[in-house]
N, C-alpha and C positions, 0 to 999 in steps of 0.2 A: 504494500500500500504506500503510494506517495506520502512524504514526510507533509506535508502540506494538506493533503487531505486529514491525516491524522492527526494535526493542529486543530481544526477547525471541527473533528467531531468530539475533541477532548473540553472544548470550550462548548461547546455545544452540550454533552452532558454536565459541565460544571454551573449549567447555566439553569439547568432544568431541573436539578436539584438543590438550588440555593433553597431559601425559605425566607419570604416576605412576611414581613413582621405589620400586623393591621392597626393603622391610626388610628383611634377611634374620636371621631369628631367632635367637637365640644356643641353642644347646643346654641345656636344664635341668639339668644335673650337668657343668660343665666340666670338675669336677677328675677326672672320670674317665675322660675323653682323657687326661691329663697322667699319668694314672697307666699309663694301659695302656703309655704312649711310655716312662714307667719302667721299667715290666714289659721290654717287649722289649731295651730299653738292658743291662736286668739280664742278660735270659738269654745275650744275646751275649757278655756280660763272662764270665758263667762259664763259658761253653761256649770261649773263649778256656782261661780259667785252670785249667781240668780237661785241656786237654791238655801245660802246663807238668809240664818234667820234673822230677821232686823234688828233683834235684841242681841246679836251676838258681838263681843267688843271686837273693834277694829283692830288690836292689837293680835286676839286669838286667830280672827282671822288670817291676817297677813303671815301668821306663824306656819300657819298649817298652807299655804301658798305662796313660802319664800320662792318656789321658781320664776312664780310668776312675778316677779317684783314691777318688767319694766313694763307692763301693762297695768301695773296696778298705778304709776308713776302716771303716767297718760292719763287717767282718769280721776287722781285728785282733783281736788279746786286749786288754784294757786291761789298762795297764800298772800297777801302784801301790806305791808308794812303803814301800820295806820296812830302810829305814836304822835300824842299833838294834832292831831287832823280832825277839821272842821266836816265833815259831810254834807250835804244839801238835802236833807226830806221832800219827797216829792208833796205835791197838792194832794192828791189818792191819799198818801200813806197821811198824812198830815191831818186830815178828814175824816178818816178813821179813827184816830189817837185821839182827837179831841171830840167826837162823835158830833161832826158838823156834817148837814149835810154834801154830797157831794153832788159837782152838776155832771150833765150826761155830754157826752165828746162825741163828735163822729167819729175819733178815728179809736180803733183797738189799745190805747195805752196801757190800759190796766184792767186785766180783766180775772175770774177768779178758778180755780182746779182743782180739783182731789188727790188730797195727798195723805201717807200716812209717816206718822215720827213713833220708834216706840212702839207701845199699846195704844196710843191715841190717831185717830182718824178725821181728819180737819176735811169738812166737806167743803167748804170755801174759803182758801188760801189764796189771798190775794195774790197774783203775781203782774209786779208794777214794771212797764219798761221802762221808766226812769229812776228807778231807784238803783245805786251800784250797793246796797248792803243786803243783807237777811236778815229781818228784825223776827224776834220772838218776845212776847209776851212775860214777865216774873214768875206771874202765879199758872203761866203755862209750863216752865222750868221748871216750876217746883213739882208739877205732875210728872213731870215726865221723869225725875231723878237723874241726869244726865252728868253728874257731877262737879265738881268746884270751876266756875268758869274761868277764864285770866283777865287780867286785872287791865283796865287802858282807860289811857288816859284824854283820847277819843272824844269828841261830843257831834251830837247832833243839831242840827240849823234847821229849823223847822217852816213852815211855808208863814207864820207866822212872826217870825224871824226870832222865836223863841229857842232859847237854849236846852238842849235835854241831855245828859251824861249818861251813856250804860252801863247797867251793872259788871257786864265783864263782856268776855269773848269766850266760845267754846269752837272749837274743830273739827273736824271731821265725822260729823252724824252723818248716820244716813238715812236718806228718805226715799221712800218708795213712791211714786209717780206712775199709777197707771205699772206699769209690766217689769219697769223701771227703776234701778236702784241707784240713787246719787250719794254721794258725800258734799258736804255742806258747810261752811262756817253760819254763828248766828251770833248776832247782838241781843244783849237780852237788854231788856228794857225796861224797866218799872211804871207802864202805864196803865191807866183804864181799860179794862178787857174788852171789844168786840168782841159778843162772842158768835157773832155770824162769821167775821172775818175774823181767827186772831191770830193768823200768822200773815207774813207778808215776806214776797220772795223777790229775788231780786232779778233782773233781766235773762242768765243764764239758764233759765227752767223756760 
C-alpha cells in the first residue's frame, strides 16, 4: 500500500474515533429561573403566614420563619423617625375626634373598611387619604392589651389648629383587612371615642 495512502486512512480512523465533548447551552434569560425559584419561595412564605393566628407575637412568629427573613423585610411598614414633629390632622380625622359634624366631598378622600386588630372587629375604620399617621383610640388600647407603647415626643396639629400629644407609639401589629394581613405602626391617642368610627388609618390601606 502507498505510504500516502496509508497517511491518510490513519488520520482518517484517528478522526472517527476522537470523542466530542457536548456544550451544553446556557439558557437565554437566566434570571428568569431565579425569579420563578422566587416566585415559588414567595408563595410558600405567604401561604405559611396567612395561616398565622392574629394573636400570635410577631416575634414567635418570625422565629419559626427565620428563612424567610427577606420577604418578611418587604413587607414591614417603614418605620421613620418622628422625634419633635408637628403632624397635620386631616378635617375627617379632626371631625371625628371632636364629634363635629362632617361635610360630604365629591371626591373618595376618606372613606370607611372592615378591619380586625386582636379579638376586636372594627366594622368602620376610617381610612383617610390625607392622613400620613394611624391613630388609635386609649380606651381602645387598653382593650386590646397590646403592651407598653414608646414614648414621643411627637404632637399633633389639629384642623383646629389645636394641639394634641400621644400617649406613645406601638409597632408592628397586625391587622387583618379583608383576606389580608398587615403590620402596622399606631398612635395612641387619648380622645373621645367614636364608636362608629374609632380607628382611623392612614393612606397605605
Amino acid at each position: 500500500m502507498p505510504q500516502g495512502l496509508a497517511n491518510e486512512l490513519q488520520e482518517d480512523k484517528g478522526k472517527s474515533t476522537s470523542i466530542l465533548k457536548l456544550v451544553q447551552p446556557l439558557p437565554p434569560f437566566p434570571q428568569r429561573l431565579n425569579k420563578n425559584n422566587a416566585d415559588e419561595k414567595f408563595k410558600k412564605f405567604l401561604s405559611v403566614f396567612k395561616t398565622l393566628s392574629i394573636n400570635l407575637l410577631l416575634v414567635e412568629a418570625s422565629m419559626e420563619m427565620s428563612g424567610y427573613a427577606k420577604f418578611m423585610k418587604e413587607l414591614v411598614t417603614r418605620k421613620r423617625s418622628l422625634d419633635f414633629e408637628t403632624i397635620e390632622v386631616s378635617h375627617s380625622c379632626s371631625s371625628i375626634m371632636t364629634s363635629e359634624m362632617i361635610k360630604k366631598k365629591e371626591d373618595l378622600g376618606a372613606f370607611t373598611i372592615l378591619c380586625t386588630i386582636g379579638m376586636l372587629q372594627f366594622a368602620k375604620a376610617l381610612c383617610d387619604l390625607g392622613v400620613s399617621i394611624n391613630l388609635m383610640p386609649y380606651t381602645i388600647y387598653k382593650q386590646l392589651g397590646l403592651g407598653k407603647p414608646k414614648s414621643t415626643t411627637m404632637s399633633l396639629l389639629m384642623a383646629d389648629r389645636s394641639i394634641k400629644h400621644p400617649v406613645g407609639i406601638l409597632y408592628d401589629i397586625l391587622v387583618k383587612v379583608d383576606r389580608f394581613i398587615f403590620l402596622a405602626g399606631f398612635f395612641i391617642l387619648d380622645y373621645e371615642i367614636d364608636t362608629k368610627i374609632p380607628v382611623i388609618w392612614e393612606d397605605h390601606f
